[in-house]
Structure formats: structure tokens, C-alpha cells
C-alpha positions, 0 to 999 in steps of 0.5 A: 788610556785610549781604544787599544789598551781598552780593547786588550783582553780582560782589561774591562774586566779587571777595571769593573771588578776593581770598581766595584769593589771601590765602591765599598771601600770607605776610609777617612784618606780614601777618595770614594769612586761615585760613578764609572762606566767600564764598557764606554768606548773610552772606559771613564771613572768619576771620583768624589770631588776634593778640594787640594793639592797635588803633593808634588805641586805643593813640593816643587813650589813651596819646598820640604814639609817639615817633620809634623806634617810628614807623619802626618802624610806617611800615617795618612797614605798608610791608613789609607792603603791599609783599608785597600790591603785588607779588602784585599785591592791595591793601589798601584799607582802612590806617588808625589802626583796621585797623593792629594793634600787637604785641610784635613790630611792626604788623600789617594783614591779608593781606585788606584787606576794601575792596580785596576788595569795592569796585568798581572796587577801591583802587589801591597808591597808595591804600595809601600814602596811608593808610599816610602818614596812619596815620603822621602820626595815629601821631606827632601824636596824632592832630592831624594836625600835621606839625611832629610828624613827626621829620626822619627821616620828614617827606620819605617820609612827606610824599611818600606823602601827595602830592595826585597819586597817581603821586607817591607812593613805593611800599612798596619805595621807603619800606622802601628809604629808611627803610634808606638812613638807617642809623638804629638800631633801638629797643633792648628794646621798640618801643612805650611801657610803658604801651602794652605794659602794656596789650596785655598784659593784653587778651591776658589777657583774651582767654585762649587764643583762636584764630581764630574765624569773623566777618561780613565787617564794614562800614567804620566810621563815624567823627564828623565830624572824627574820621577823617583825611582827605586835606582836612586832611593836611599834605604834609611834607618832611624836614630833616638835615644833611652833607657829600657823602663820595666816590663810590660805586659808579657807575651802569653803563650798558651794551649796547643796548636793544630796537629803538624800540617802537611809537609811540602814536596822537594824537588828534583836535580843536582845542579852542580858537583865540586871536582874532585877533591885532592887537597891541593891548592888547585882542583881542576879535574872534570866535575864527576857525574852522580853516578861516579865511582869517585864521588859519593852518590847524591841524597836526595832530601825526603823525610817524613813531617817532622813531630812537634815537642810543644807548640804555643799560640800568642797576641803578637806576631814575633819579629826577632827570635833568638835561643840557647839551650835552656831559653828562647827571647821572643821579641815582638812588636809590644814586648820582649818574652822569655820562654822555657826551652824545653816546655814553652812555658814562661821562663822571666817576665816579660820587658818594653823592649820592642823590634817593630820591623826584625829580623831580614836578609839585610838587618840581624837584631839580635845575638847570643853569647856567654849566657847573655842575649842582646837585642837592637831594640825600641822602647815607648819614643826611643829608638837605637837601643842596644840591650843585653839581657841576663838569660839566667834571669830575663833582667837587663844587664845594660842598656846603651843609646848608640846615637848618644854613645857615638861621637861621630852623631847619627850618620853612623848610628843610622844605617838604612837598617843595614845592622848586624849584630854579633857576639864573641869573646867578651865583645859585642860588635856592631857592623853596618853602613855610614848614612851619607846622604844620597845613594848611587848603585855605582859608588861604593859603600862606607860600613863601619864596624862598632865594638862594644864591652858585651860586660858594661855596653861601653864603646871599645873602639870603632872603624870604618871605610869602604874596604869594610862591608859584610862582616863576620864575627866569628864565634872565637878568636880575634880575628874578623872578615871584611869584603871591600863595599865596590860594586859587582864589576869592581875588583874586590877583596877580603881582609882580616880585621883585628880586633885585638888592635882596635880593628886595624887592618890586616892580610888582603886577599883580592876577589874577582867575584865580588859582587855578592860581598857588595850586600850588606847585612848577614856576613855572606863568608864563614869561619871554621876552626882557624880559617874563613871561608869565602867564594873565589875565583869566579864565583865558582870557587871555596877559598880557605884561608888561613885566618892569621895570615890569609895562606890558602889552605886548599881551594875547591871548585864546583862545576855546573852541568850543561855549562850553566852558571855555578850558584854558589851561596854562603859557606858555613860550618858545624859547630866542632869545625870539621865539616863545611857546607856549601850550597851549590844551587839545589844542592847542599855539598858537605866538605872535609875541613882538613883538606876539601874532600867531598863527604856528601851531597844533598839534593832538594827533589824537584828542585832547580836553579830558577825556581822551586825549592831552591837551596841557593834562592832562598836568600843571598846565600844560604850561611845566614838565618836560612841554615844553623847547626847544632851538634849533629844536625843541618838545618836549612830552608829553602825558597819553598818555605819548608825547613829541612833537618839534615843528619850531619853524618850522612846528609839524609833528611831526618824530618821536614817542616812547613805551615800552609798557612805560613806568612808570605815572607816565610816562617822566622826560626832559630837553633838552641841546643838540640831544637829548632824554634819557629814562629809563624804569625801568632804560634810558636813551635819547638822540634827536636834535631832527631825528630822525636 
């Protein structure tokens, strides 16, 4: 790193402010800064000496680490990076050439010297995402090939490699889970003979140096195809095995929490309107104005903050939440608690279950039906767990290893954390990828589908195939929806799964928009009173098919203004079926079932397509967690973090919800009978659907 980049306004400032907060930091993983000089010609900085090796010199001459020593360096650079995090630095550089092995455990250093300089610098999601890849390196020899991931790694490892940052865990978390599992340490020597062998003699070599004084060094340059990059990263899910054991101490909640906070302003703008709705199979008329005798005027949302029926403050930071109308399970990384609807109170005692990582826009641990909740979950050295709990009682009904009730072995079990789980008529499905190894953005994916006895737990039946990928399970019927798993400039399509013939395959429907259906996780299409809906055309289009036959009942298609690009995220339905929402960028569109006639349009005020409160942004459509119904309400988040409570009837805001002090990922909620549930960090908050 030369004169130019040292003469770049604001450089010297940043590597002094990080250097000196270095200086302070201490960790057992840490290489400590001893000496710098930010206002040198050449800009230098001096770490404290330490004998080792390059992990990638140790890899590419000596191979993989097995699974001891690989704990051993994901719990190393994480206690490390957890020390950065909370002094509120990063890193910004981990990877297989900036992590040193030692006799005693890895090593980075205290100033990650692209944290230090960039501008704007690398966030600690970033720091997890390196360190996943410097794993993945670690245990594949530097293949990037998942498979040589051990079970013990593959879900926290997987989960730091997430495409979405706020998916990732953070350091706390993967030292935290690496302790849950109780595995035993390496016993003598972490690291491999022969890599010891040779860390000691470079130490020879060496003789009795100490800290020496050095330019602060440009990233390296790497060969095409040498590097690990996040293109070529496969995500990974762990497998395991268990029993639930008895409960364990239960998630108290208890007083009430600060008075309602402060809600957050909406935004501004109508970003696209449906063209007039006729009922036929083609709509292909001018998109009205807001202002059009023949369509409804626009609402724009505004409420007041909404009033708070109980709030309750635990230990343990929910990841999982899932309600009916009389309980709520709240899962946390400890424990699984249940909770009286109506007061907060304590409702079972509590079990071992646990979901260290929960609940994101790819994976959705938990489902409920017929009065009985089902989570994925862990307990203390066991992993793939599917529970079914009792909500007349909180006690376990069954509980099922899906590694050990899969003949086909944990390539199916082990899914990257690409899950989602549902319930319905007597059945519980388990929907997500095959594990095969090595990833390519360009091949298409192979996901399965997994039905379960929702009475006993015992498989069913199972399929798979890449004409299988973001799957709805709707809440009656037989009758399933599969995307075809090909990327964006594929064609795709739809087809009817029948569960009612083990899942053979039915009607096809093809797509010439399919690339949001190339996402795993959350099923992006809805379902409403005997039909699926879905986005045809380009994009641009409601397609409503009969779900027996796949017969289009009606289509509708969205226009947007000044000829932008119509963002249409994922339909959903209320529950009596008659009405059918669609999120249109910052607006939320309600449609007749019958035949697409539009009722109403919401708008965000002061919101866009590219930033602010948006409906659409605030995941890859708005029909997953980020919009629920209940008899006569819309719930629904948008990329500001406040949720809305829409009066079904007439799309006005009854009451908006936000915390200022949220977590950055957003706050988890969920619908049970007539409230809303929240928890953000360590509080839990109930509000009614009418406010009051």
C-alpha cells in the first residue's frame, strides 16, 4: 500500500483511529498491535511476533484438517472476531492467508488491515462470512466442497455463508453453539503432525525474532480461481441425531417493559397500479391513474403507535417464534417456553428443545396445525430433530431424527438450512435442497419434498428432482405447488404436487419469469380457496390457476409508472379466501378472488422502489414471515422495520409498530387468533389486530 492510497482523503485517519483502538484490544486468538506509525511516508504497522503457519500454506502442502482441529479454528477465529465486534472494529480481511496457525490455536490479528483503511469499512457480517469460507477451505483442501464439512459444522458453518448478511450468526453465537454440542476437545495436539512438524521448524528458521517494523501490505493478488469467493461457496446445514430429554430451565418472562416507542414515519408513492380488472383472461388496458374514476383512490398507510395488550422481558433472545390463539412456543437458543396468549404468563413448562440459528428468509423451523406445534430443532449433541408438541399441554407428542429416518443418508437431511416446514391435513411436510456437494449459480438446484405422519412422525413418502424447489403447502387440500429449481434465464414452471399419490407429479404450467422461484425457502406463490397463485408473464402478472387442473381462472397484470419495472413480490390470501393481496412495490394491492376486481390499494408514504419503506424489499416477496392474516387484519412489514396493521376491509392503517432499539435483522413476529406477537432482543410484546 503505496503514497497514493496514503495520500487518499481520510485514510490516515481511519488507520490511526483503528490502531489505536487495537492497541486495546486483548484475546487469547488476537494478534496484539505493538507499534505503528499512521503519518509515515509509507504508512507501517509492527504486530507482536508469532511463531506459525499461513492456514493456507498449511492446507495446500499438507491437505484438509480433520474435524478436531477444524472446531478448533472456527471456535478460534470466532472468539477472536467476537472481541473485535464487541469493541465495535472489524476485521475485514479473514481468509485462509491472514489466519496464523499456532501450537496453541489460530490467530488473526488485532487490526485487520481492510477494516482499517476501506471506506466505507467491512461490516462483522463480513467477518463471518470469511470466516465460514476459511473453514470450508480448512476441511475441503481448499475445493470448497461441502460434503467435507462434518456434521458438527455443516449448519454454523453453512449459516455464516448465507447470501443475506443478517442471516448470518455472529461470533457470540457460533462460540456459543460450538459450546452447546458438548463435543470433546482434540486430546495432545490440535493440528496434524506433519503441520506441526513444520511450524516448528519455521520457528527455527526464524531464531530469536521479535516484532519488526513493516509497510502496511496490499491485499494479495490471487490466479483466477484460487481465491474463495462468495460465487462458488456452497451454504451447508448440519445433520445428527436424538431424543428430546426433559425440560430444562424455562424461559422466564416477567414485568413490563418501557411504554410503546416511538413509531416510524411511512413513505411516499404508488409505484405501480393493476390495469383494469375485467375478469377475463387477458387484462391489457392502460394502467389508471390514482386519481381514476375507474379505480379506487390509493390509502396512503398512516396510524397511530400501536397499543401494547402485555409485554414481557426474558434471558434468551428468541429465534423461533410460532402461535395459536390460545399459546405462543417461543424457541430460543436454550430452551423451548410456552406462553399464555392472552396474559404473557406461563402456560407448560419449558423443554431442551433449542434453534440456535431460527427463523430467515431461506429457512422456516416451525409450523402449526390441528393444535399441535412442530419445530426443527436441537437438543444438548443432537441435531435434525423434528418435534411435535401438544399445545393443550406443552408435551412432546413425538420426536424424529430425519437423519436416521432417511434412507437415502444425510445428503437429504442436509440441506444448507434451505428447510421449510409446514402442516395440513394430517401431514407434515418437510421441503428443501439435496446436499450434493459443490455449488454452481448456473446449474439447477435438486429439492425434495418429505411427508411426515403429523400423528406418529413416520415417513410417508418422499421426492425429489430439480422440477422441485420453493414449495407451498397450502392449509387444505392435497394438492401441493413446485417451481422448477433453474436459474433466472431459464424457462421454468409450476407444477401440482399430489400428495394424495405420494407426490407424483401433476399439471405443468411454464413460466417466463422464473427466476424468483430459483430461491429456496419460504414457498414465494400463495393459495386461495381452490386455487395457487403465482407471478406469470414477466414478471409482471397475478396468474390464478385452478389448483385440480392448473385452468387459469383469470390473470391480472400491473403497470408500472414512468415505464419502471413492476416489482411484484409474493401473493398471499386472507384467511376465508376471498380476498388476495399483492405487493406491487410500495404499494399492497387487494384483489376480488372471484374474479381479480381490484378493492384497494395501500401505500407506504414516503416510500419507493429503491429504497425506504418498501413493501417489496422487505424480503424476496412479501407472502412469507413479512405478511400474516387474521380474520380481519393484514399484517405486514416493510424494509423500515415497522409493521403495519391494515384493516382487511378497507386497506387503512389501524396501528403501526416499530422498536428504536430493534436488532439490525429486524424484529421476529407472528399471528395467532386476533394478536400479533413480537419479540425483539430480549422482550416479548402481544398487540391486538383492532389496537385496543
Amino acid at each position: 500500500m503505496g503514497p497514493d492510497l496514503a495520500a487518499t482523503p481520510g485514510f490516515r485517519d481511519r488507520l490511526r483511529a483503528s490502531v489505536e483502538a487495537a492497541r486495546r484490544l486483548t484475546g487469547a486468538f488476537l494478534v496484539p498491535v505493538v507499534d505503528a506509525d499512521a503519518d509515515a511516508p509509507v504508512p507501517w504497522v509492527a504486530t507482536r511476533f508469532t511463531a506459525g503457519l499461513p492456514l493456507r500454506h498449511a492446507v495446500d502442502r499438507h491437505g484438509a484438517l480433520g474435524e478436531p482441529a477444524l472446531r478448533v479454528l472456527a471456535d478460534g477465529i470466532a472468539r477472536a472476531l467476537a472481541v473485535l465486534h464487541g469493541a465495535g472494529t472489524v476485521h475485514g480481511e479473514v481468509d485462509p492467508d491472514s489466519v496464523l496457525l499456532t501450537m496453541d490455536g489460530p490467530r488473526i490479528g488485532a487490526l485487520g488491515l481492510v477494516g482499517a483503511t476501506a471506506s466505507p469499512p467491512p461490516s462483522p457480517t463480513d467477518d463471518m462470512f470469511g470466516l465460514g469460507a476459511t473453514v470450508l477451505y480448512a476441511a475441503s483442501g481448499g475445493e470448497q466442497d461441502t460434503d467435507a464439512l462434518p456434521a458438527s459444522l455443516r449448519e454454523v458453518i453453512g449459516g455464516c455463508l448465507y447470501p443475506e448478511p443478517s442471516d448470518r450468526p455472529t461470533a457470540e453465537q457460533l462460540v456459543d453453539y460450538l459450546e452447546h454440542q458438548g463435543l470433546p476437545a482434540p486430546e495432545g495436539g490440535w493440528l496434524p503432525p506433519a503441520v506441526t512438524a513444520d511450524m516448528a521448524a519455521a520457528a527455527a528458521a526464524v531464531g530469536s525474532a521479535r516484532a519488526v517494523q513493516v509497510p502496511v501490505p496490499p491485499r494479495p493478488v490471487r490466479a483466477p480461481g484460487t481465491g474463495v469467493s462468495r460465487r462458488n461457496v456452497l451454504l451447508g446445514i448440519a445433520g445428527g441425531a436424538a431424543l428430546l430429554g426433559g425440560g430444562a430451565a424455562a424461559l422466564a418472562f416477567s414485568g413490563d417493559s418501557a411504554p410503546p416507542p416511538e413509531g416510524r414515519a411511512g413513505g411516499l408513492g404508488t409505484t405501480a397500479r393493476p390495469t383494469r380488472p375485467s375478469g377475463a383472461r387477458t387484462t391489457s388496458a392502460p394502467s389508471p391513474s390514482p386519481s381514476s374514476a375507474d379505480g379506487p383512490e390509493p390509502v396512503v398507510l398512516a396510524g397511530p403507535d400501536a397499543v401494547k395488550a402485555w409485554s414481557r422481558t426474558g434471558k434468551r433472545a428468541p429465534t423461533c417464534l410460532e402461535a395459536s390463539d390460545k399459546v405462543v412456543m417461543v424457541v430460543t437458543d436454550k430452551a423451548t417456553s410456552f406462553m399464555e396468549a392472552a396474559s404473557g404468563d406461563r402456560a407448560f413448562e419449558a423443554l431442551n428443545a433449542r434453534k440456535t440459528f431460527g427463523a430467515n428468509s431461506s429457512h422456516h423451523p416451525t409450523a402449526y396445525a390441528d393444535g399441535v406445534f412442530y419445530l426443527f430443532c436441537e437438543t444438548p449433541g443432537q441435531f435434525d430433530l423434528l418435534a411435535a408438541f401438544d399445545a393443550a399441554d406443552g408435551k412432546v407428542k413425538w420426536a424424529v431424527s430425519l437423519a436416521a429416518s432417511d434412507p437415502g443418508g444425510a445428503k437429504i437431511v442436509s440441506n444448507y438450512g434451505r428447510q421449510y416446514l409446514a402442516a395440513s391435513g394430517g401431514t407434515v411436510y418437510v421441503c428443501g435442497l439435496v446436499r450434493d456437494g459443490k455449488f454452481s449459480v448456473d446449474a439447477p438446484k435438486t429439492g425434495y419434498i418429505r411427508a411426515l405422519s403429523a400423528t406418529t412422525g413416520k415417513k410417508l413418502w418422499q421426492v425429489q428432482g430439480t422440477d422441485i424447489n420453493n414449495v407451498l403447502v397450502p392449509p387444505s387440500g392435497s394438492r401441493l405447488l413446485a417451481a422448477s429449481a433453474v436459474p433466472a434465464k431459464q424457462p421454468g414452471r409450476v407444477q401440482m404436487i399430489d400428495a394424495a399419490r405420494k407426490g407424483a407429479r401433476g399439471w405443468k404450467v411454464p413460466l417466463r419469469y422464473p427466476s424468483g422461484y430459483f430461491s429456496s425457502g419460504w414457498p414465494l406463490t400463495g393459495y386461495a380457496d381452490g386455487n395457487f397463485l403465482f407471478a406469470g408473464g414477466k414478471g409482471d402478472t397475478l396468474s390464478v390457476v385452478d389448483a385440480a387442473t392448473g385452468t387459469e381462472k383469470w390473470h391480472q397484470r400491473f403497470e408500472a409508472k414512468n415505464g419502471d419495472r413492476v416489482r411484484m413480490g409474493s401473493p398471499f390470501a386472507g384467511p376465508d379466501g376471498a380476498t388476495v393481496y399483492v405487493p406491487i412495490g410500495s404499494d399492497l394491492a387487494a384483489l376480488s378472488m372471484a374474479d381479480g376486481t381490484l378493492r384497494w390499494v395501500a401505500t407506504l408514504d414516503g416510500a419507493s422502489d429503491t429504497g425506504g419503506a418498501n413493501l417489496f424489499t422487505a424480503s424476496l416477496g412479501l407472502g412469507g414471515r413479512h405478511a400474516l392474516c387474521s380474520a380481519d387484519t393484514v399484517f405486514a412489514t416493510d424494509s423500515a422495520k415497522t409493521l403495519w396493521a391494515i384493516d382487511a376491509a378497507t386497506g387503512r392503517a389501524r396501528w403501526k409498530y416499530s422498536d428504536p432499539s430493534q436488532p439490525d435483522v429486524g424484529f421476529r413476529w407472528t399471528v395467532g387468533g386476533d394478536r400479533v406477537f413480537i419479540a425483539s432482543h430480549l422482550t416479548m410484546t402481544a398487540i391486538a389486530a383492532d389496537g385496543r
